[in-house]
C-alpha positions as CSV (number, residue, x, y, z in Angstrom):
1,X,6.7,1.6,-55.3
2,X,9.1,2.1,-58.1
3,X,10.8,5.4,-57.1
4,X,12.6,5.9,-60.6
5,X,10.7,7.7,-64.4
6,X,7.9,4.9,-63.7
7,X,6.5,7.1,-60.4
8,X,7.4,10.0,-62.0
9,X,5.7,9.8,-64.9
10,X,2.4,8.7,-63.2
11,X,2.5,12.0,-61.0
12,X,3.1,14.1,-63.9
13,X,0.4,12.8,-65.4
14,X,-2.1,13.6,-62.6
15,X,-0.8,16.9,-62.4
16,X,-1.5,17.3,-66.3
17,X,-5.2,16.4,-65.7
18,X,-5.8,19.1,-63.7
19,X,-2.8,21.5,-65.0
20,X,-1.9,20.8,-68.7
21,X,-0.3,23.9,-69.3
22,X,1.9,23.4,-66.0
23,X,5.7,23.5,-66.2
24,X,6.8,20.4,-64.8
25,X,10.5,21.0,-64.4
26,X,10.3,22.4,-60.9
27,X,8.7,19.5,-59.9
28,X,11.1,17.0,-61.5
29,X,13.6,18.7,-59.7
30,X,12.0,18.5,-56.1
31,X,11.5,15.1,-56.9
32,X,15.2,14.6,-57.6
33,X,16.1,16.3,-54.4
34,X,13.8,14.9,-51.8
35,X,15.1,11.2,-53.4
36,X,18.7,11.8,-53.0
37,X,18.7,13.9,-49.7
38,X,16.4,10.5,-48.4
39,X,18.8,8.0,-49.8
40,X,19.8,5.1,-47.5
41,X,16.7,5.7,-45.8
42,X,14.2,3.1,-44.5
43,X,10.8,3.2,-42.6
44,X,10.4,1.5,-40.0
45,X,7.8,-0.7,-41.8
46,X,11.0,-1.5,-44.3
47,X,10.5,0.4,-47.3
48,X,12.5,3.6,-48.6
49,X,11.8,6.7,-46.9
50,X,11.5,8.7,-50.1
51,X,8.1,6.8,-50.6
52,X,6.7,8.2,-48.0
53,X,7.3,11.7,-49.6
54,X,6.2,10.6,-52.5
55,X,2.9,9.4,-51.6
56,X,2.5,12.4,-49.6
57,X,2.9,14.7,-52.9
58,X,1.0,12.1,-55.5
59,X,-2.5,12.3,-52.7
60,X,-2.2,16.3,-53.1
61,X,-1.4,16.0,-56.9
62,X,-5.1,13.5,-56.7
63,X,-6.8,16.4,-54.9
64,X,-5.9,18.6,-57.7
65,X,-3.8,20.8,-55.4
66,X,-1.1,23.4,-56.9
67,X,2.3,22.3,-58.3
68,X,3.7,24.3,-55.3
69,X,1.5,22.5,-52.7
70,X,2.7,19.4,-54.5
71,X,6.3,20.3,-54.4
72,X,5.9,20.8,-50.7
73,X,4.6,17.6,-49.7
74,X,7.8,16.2,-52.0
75,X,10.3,17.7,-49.6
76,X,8.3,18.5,-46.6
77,X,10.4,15.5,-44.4
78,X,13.9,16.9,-45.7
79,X,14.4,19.7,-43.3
80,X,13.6,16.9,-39.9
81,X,15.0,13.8,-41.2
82,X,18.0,14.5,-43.8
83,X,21.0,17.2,-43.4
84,X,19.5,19.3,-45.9
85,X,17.1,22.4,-44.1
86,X,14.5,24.6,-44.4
87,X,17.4,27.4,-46.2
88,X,18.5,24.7,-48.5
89,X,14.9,24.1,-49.9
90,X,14.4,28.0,-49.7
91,X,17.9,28.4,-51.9
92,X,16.4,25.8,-54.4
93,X,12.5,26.4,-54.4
94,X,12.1,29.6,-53.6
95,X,10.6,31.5,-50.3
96,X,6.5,30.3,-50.9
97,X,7.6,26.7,-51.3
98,X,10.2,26.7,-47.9
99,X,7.4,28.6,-46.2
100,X,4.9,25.4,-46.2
101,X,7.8,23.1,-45.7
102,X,8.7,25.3,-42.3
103,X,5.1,25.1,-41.3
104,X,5.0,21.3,-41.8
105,X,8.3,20.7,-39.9
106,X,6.7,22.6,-37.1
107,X,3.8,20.6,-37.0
108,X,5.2,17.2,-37.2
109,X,7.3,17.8,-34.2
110,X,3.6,18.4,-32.2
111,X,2.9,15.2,-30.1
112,X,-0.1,14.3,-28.5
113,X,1.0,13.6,-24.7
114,X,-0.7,15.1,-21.8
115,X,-3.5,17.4,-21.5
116,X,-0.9,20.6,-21.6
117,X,1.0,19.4,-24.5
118,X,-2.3,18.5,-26.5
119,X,-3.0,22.4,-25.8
120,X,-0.4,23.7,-27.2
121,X,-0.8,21.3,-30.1
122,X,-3.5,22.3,-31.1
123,X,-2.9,26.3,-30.4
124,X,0.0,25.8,-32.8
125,X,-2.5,24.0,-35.5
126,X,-4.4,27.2,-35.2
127,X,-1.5,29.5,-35.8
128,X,-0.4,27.2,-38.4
129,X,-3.9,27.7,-40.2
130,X,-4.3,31.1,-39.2
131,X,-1.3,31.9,-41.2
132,X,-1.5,29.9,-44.5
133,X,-4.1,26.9,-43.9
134,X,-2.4,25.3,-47.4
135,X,0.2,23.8,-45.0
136,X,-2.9,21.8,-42.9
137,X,-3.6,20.9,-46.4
138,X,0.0,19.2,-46.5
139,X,-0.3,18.0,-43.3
140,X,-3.2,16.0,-44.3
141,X,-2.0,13.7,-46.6
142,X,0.9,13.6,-44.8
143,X,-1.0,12.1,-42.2
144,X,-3.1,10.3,-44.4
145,X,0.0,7.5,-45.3
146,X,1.2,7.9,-42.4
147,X,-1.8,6.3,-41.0
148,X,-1.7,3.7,-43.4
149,X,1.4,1.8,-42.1
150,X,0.6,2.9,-38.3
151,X,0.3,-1.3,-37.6
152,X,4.0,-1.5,-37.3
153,X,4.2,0.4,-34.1
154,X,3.2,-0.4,-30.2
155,X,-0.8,-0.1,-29.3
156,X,-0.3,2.3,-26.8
157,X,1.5,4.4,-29.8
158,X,-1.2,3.1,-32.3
159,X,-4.1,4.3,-29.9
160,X,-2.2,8.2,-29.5
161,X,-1.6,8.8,-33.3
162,X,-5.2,7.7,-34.8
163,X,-6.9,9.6,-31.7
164,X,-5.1,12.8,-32.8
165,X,-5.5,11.9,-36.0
166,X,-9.5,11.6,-35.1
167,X,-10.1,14.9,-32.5
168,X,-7.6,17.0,-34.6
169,X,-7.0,16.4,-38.2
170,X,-10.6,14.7,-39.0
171,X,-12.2,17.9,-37.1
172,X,-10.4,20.6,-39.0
173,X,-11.5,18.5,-42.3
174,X,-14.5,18.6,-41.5
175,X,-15.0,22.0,-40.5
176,X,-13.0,23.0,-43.9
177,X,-15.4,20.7,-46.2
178,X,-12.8,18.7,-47.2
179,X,-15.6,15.2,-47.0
180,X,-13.2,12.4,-49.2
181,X,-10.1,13.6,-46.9
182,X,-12.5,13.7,-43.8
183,X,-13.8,10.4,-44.6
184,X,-9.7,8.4,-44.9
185,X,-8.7,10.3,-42.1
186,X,-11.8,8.9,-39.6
187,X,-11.8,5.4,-40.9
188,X,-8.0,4.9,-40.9
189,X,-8.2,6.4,-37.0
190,X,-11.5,4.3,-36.5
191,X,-9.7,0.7,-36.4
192,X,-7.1,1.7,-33.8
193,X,-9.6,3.6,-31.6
194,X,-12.3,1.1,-31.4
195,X,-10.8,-2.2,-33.1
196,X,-14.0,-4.1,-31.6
197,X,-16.4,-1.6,-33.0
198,X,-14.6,-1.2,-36.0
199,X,-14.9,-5.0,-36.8
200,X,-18.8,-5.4,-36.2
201,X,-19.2,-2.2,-38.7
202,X,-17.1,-3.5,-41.2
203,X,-18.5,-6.8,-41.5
204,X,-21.8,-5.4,-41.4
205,X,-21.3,-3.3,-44.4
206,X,-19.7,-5.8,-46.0
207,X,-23.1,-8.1,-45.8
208,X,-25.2,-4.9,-46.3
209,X,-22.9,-4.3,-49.3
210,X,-23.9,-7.0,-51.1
211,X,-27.0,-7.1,-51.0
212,X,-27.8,-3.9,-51.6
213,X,-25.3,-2.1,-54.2
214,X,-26.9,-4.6,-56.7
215,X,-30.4,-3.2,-55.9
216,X,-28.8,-0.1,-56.2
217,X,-27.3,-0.5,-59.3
218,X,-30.7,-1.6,-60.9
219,X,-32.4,1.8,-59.8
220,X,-30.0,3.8,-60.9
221,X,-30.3,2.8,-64.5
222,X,-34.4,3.0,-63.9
223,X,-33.8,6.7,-62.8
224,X,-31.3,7.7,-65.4
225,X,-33.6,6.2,-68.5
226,X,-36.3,8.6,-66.6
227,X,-33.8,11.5,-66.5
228,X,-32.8,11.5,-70.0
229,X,-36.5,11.1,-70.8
230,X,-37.1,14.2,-69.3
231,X,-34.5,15.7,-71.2
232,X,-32.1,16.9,-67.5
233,X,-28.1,17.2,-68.3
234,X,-27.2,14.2,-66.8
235,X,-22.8,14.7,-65.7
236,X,-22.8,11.2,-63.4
237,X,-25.0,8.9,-61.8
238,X,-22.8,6.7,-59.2
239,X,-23.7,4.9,-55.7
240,X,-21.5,6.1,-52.8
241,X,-20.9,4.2,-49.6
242,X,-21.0,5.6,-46.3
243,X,-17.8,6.0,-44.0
244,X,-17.2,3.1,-41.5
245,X,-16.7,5.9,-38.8
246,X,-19.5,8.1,-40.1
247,X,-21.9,5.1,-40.2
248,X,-20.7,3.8,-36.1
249,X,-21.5,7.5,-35.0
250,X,-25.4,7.3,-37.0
251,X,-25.9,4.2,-35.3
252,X,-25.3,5.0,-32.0
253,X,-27.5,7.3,-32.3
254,X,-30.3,4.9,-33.5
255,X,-29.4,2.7,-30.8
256,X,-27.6,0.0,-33.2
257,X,-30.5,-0.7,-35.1
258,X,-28.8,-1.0,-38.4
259,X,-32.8,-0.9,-40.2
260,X,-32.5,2.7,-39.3
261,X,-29.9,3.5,-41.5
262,X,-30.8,3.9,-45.2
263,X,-27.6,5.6,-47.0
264,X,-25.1,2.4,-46.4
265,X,-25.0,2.4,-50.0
266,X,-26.6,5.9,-51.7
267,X,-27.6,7.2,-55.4
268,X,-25.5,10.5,-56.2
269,X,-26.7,12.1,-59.5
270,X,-24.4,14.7,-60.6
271,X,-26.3,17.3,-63.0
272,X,-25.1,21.0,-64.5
273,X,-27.3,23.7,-62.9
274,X,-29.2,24.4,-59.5
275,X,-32.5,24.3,-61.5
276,X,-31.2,20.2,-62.9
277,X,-31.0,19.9,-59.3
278,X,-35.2,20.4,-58.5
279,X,-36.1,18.8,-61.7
280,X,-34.3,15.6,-60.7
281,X,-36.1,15.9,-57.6
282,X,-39.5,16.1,-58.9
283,X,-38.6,12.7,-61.5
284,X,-37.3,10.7,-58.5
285,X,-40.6,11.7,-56.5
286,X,-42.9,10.9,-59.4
287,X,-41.7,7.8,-60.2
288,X,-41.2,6.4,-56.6
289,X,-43.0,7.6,-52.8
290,X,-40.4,10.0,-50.3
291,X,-40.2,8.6,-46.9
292,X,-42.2,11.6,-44.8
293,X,-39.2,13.6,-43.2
294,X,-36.3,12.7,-45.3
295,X,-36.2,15.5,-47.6
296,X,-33.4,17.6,-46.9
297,X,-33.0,20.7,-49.2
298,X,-29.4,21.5,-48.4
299,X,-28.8,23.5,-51.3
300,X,-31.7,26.4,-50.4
301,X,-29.7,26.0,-46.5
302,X,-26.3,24.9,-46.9
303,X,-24.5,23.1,-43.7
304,X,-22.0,25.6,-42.0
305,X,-18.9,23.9,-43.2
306,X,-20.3,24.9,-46.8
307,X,-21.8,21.5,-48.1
308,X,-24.7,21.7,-50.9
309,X,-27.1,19.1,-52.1
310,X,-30.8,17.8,-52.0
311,X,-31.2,14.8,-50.1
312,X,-34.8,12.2,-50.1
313,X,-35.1,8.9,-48.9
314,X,-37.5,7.1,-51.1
315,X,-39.4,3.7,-51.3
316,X,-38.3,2.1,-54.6
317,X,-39.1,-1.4,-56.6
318,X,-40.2,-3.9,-53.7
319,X,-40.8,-1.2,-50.9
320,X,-36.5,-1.1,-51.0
321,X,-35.4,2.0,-49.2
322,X,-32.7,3.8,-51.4
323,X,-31.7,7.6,-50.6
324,X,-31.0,9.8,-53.5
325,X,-28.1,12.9,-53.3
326,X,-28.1,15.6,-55.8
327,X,-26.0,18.5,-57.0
328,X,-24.2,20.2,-59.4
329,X,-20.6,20.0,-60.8
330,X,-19.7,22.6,-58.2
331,X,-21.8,21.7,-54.9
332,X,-19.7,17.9,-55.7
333,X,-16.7,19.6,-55.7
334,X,-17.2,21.5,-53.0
335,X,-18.7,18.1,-50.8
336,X,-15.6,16.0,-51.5
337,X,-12.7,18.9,-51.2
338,X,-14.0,22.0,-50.0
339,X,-11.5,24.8,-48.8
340,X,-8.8,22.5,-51.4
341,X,-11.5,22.7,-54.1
342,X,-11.3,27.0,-53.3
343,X,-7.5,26.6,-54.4
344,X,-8.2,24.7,-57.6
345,X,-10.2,27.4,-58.8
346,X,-8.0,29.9,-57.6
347,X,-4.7,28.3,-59.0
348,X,-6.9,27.7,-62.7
349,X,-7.2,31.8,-62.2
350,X,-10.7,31.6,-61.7
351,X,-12.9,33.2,-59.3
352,X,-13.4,30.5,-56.2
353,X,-17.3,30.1,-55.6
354,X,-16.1,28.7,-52.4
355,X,-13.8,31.4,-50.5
356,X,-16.9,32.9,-48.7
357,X,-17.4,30.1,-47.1
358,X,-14.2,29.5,-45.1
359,X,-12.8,32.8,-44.6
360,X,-14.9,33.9,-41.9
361,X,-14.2,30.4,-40.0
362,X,-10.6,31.0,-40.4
363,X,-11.0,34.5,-39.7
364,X,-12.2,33.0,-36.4
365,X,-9.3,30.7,-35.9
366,X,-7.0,33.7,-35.9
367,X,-9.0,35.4,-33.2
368,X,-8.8,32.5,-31.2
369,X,-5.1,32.3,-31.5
370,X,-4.7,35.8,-30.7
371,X,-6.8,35.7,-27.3
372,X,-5.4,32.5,-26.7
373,X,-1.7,33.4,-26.8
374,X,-1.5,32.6,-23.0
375,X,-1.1,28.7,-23.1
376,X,-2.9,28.9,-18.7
377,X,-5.9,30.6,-20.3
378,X,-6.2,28.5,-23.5
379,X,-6.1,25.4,-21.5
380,X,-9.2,26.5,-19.4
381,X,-11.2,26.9,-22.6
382,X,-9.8,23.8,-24.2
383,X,-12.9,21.6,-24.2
384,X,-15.2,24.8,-24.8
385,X,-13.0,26.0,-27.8
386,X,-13.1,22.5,-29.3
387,X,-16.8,22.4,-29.4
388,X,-16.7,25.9,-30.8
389,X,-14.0,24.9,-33.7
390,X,-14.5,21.7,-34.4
391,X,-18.1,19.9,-33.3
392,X,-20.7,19.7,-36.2
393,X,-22.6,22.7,-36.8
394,X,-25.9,23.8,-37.2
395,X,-27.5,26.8,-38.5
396,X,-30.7,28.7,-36.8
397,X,-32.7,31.6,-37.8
398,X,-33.9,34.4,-35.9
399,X,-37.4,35.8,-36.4
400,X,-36.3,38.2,-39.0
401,X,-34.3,35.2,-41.3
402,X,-31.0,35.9,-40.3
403,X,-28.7,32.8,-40.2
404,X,-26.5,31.9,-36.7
405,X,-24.0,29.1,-36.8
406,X,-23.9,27.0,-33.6
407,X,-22.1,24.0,-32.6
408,X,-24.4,20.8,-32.5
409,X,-26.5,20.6,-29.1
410,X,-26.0,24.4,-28.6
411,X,-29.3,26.2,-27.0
412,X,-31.8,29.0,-26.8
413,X,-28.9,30.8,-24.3
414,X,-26.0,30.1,-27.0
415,X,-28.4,31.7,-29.5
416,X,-29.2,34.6,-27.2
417,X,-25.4,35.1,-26.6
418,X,-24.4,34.9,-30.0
419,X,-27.0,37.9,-31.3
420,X,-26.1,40.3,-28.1
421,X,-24.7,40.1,-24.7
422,X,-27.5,41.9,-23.2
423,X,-29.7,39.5,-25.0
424,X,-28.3,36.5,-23.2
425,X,-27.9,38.3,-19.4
426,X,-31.6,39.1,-19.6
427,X,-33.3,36.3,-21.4
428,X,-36.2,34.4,-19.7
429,X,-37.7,32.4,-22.1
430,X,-37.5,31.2,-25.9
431,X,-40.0,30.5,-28.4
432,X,-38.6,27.6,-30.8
433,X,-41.0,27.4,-34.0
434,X,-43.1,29.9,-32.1
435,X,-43.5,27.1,-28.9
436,X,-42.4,28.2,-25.7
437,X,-38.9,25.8,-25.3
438,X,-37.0,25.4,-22.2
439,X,-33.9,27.2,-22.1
440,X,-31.7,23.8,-22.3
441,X,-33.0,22.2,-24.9
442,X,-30.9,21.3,-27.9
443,X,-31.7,23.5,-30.8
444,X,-31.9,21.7,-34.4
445,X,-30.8,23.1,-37.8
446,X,-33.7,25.5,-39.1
447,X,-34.9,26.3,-36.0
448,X,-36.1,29.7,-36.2
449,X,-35.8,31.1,-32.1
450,X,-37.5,33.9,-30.5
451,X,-36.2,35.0,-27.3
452,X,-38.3,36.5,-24.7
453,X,-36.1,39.2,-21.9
454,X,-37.1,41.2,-18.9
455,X,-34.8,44.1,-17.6
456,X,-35.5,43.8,-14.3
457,X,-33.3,40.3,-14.9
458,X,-30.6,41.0,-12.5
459,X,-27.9,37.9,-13.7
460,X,-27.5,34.9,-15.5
461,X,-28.6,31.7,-13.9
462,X,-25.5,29.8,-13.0
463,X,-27.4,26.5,-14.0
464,X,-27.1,27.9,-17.6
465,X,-23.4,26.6,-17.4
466,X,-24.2,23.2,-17.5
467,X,-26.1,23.1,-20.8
468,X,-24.5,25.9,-22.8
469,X,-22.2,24.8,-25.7
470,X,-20.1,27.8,-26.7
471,X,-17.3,29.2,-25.6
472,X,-19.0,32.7,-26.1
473,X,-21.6,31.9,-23.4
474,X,-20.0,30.4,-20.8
475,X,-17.4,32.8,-20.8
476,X,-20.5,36.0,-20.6
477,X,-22.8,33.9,-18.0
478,X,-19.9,33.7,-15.9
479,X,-18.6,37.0,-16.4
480,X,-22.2,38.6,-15.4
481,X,-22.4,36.1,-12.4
482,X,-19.6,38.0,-11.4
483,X,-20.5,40.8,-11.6
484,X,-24.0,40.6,-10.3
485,X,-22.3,38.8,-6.6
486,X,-19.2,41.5,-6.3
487,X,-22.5,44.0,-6.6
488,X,-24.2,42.1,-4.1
489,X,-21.2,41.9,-1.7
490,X,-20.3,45.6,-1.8
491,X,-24.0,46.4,-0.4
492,X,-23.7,44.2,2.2
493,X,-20.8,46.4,3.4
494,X,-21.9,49.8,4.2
495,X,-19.6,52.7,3.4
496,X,-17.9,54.7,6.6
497,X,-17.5,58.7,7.1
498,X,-14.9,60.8,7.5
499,X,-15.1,60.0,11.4
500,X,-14.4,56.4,10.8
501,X,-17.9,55.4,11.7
502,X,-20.2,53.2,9.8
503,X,-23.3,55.3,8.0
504,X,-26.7,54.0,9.4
């Protein structure tokens, strides 16, 4: 990379893209500092350090983040690896700026050794995006080039990075909506996790790949001729391909039958209102057959980490399988950046149509944090808490509509437990699309569960442990189990009188 006006000028003009009326002075001038105070400075893959800080800064500028997020990732190495610190950049950026760039420091001195270390890690990432979650934005594509020259160092190393990378920075992604910065961080971690795996995917995209993003191509000219027809705002009609890490996970799932998997290569059309989004619908279905099951209204029932769009898997020219997304300007936004889409809109001085949808999640993470403040205690619930933060989500109904987030696999007893306590101590059965269910069975996304209690119920059932998912749960059944045996013990031992003697 150049590091002189050529660079320069092409950040400025992402930033103008997205910015026009910014003032770019500021940012010249963070520029100017992070490349002197790095000067003389190589990577250990043998180019300049200040590209590092550059590319860090030019992937938040691409993700349409603020100036001052942009400024950060600019200088966020200077207070760890040059003589300048956190007051200099304070002195010349102001307090907001040196803010992120403190948070940053503290997170890159996190390393990911041992099971107590990886605790605190990762109570620190919460207290990090408890308190402004714009420096695990940072962080990202930080992490993001990092992870792109992560070849030059030992496996062992290699193997550490991308699986924190993958448990840690993927997860919180993911859980934030973030989908293109989800997708990098997964596939760059997927090689150095599972190198073998990674290879047989790869080369069985590739194959796939050709011979089907032609195909694809073809039927997304037939649709758009029938969407103009029909007279629907057409903003973009492209083909997507599916994540190398995202694709290993579906297929394990369908046992590695790679006929199983229709969205290799998928048709996004991008149209401007909610109603577009039906209309399209109903032209794709009438000109080609929907595979039976593979409608997904996501729009009407949004995922928990905020993502909107209609899905259908249809039978095109030839009996070709070819699945369809669509959604508006804003559900696309919203599926590629997610929270960082929520600060576009808010930097523009619009109102975000997506703050809803995180704060209650992060509202959550600073609970956690705060109950977890005793690194003993937060390492008991580490595997419980990770499920509850960071596993894929689903969303259930109870009989009257009302909408409860679970983690993937969660049960009739983690539903129970997350409507009322006295709910989950005293539940005996559940009704799961108005069939009895047994209490252990996985729940699925639009479920709608009925549970069924009796009073005289005198405890949980300790076997409950083994196939509840959340934290919440686990941490009631075992509480109540408790309970229920000192209870049992204290009758056992019968009281004595004033005389001394037992009472009969």
């Amino acid at each position: 990379m150049e590091q002189g006006v050529n660079s320069l000028d092409r950040l400025f003009e992402t930033i103008r893209a997205n910015y026009p009326n910014t003032e770019l002075k500021s940012i010249r001038d963070a520029f100017e500092f992070a490349r002197t105070a790095h000067e003389g400075q190589m990577r250990k893959s043998g180019e300049p350090y200040f590209n590092h800080a550059y590319h860090t800064s030019f992937l938040l500028a691409e993700w349409r983040m603020s100036p001052a997020m942009i400024m950060a990732g600019m200088l966020h190495d200077v207070p760890e690896d040059t003589k300048h610190t956190v007051e200099d950049v304070r002195k010349n950026f102001g307090e907001d700026i040196a803010s992120m760039v403190e948070g940053e420091t503290k997170l890159s001195q996190l390393k990911y050794r041992g099971v107590e270390r990886y605790a605190e890690n990762l109570r620190k990432m919460f207290f990090s995006i408890a308190q402004d979650v714009r420096i695990v934005i940072v962080k990202f594509a930080d992490r993001i080039d990092n992870m792109r020259t992560l070849s030059i160092f030992p496996e062992a190393k290699r193997h550490r990075i991308a699986l924190e990378t993958l448990e840690i920075y993927a997860a919180i992604a993911n859980r934030l909506g973030m989908g293109i910065i989800r997708k990098q961080l997964e596939d760059l971690s997927f090689q150095y996790i599972y190198p073998t795996e990674y290879a047989w995917v790869t080369g069985l995209v590739k194959e796939q790949y050709a011979a089907t993003e032609p195909y694809v191509e073809k039927m997304k000219n037939t649709i758009l001729d029938d969407l103009r027809q029909a007279n629907i705002n057409i903003l973009d009609v492209h083909s997507r391909t599916k994540g190398f890490y995202s694709l290993y996970k579906k297929l394990l799932k369908h046992d590695r039958d790679f006929k199983q998997i229709y969205d290799i290569v998928a048709c996004r059309v991008i149209v401007s209102t909610v109603a577009d989004c039906y209309s399209v619908l109903g032209v794709i279905h009438n000109r080609w057959k929907p595979l039976k099951g593979r409608i997904k209204d996501y729009i009407a029932q949004p995922k928990p980490n905020g993502y909107q769009s209609l899905h259908t898997t249809v039978f095109c020219d030839n009996g070709q399988i070819v699945e369809f997304q669509i959604r508006n300007q804003e559900m696309h936004e919203q599926s590629q950046y997610g929270l960082a889409a929520h600060w576009f809109y808010k930097e523009q001085g619009k109102s975000s149509p997506f703050e809803k949808k995180y704060t209650a999640w992060l509202k959550e993470l600073g609970k956690f944090q705060k109950e977890m403040a005793d690194s003993s205690k937060f390492l008991e619930t580490l595997e419980s808490l990770k499920i509850d933060l960071f596993q894929n989500r689903i969303f259930v109904f109870t009989p009257n509509g009302d909408v409860i987030d679970l983690p993937e696999g969660a049960t009739a007893v983690d539903f129970a437990y997350a409507i009322h306590t006295d709910m989950g101590d005293h539940c005996t059965a559940a009704k799961v699309n108005d069939r009895i269910t047994p209490l252990d069975a996985p729940l699925l996304s639009s479920d709608v569960i009925e549970i069924v209690t009796d009073k005289k119920r005198k405890s949980p059932s300790v076997t409950w442990l083994k196939s509840v998912k959340t934290r919440h749960a686990r941490s009631k059944i075992r509480e109540q189990i408790k309970k229920t045996r000192l209870g049992e013990l204290l009758l056992h031992i019968a009281p004595t009188n004033i005389n001394g003697k037992k009472n009969r």
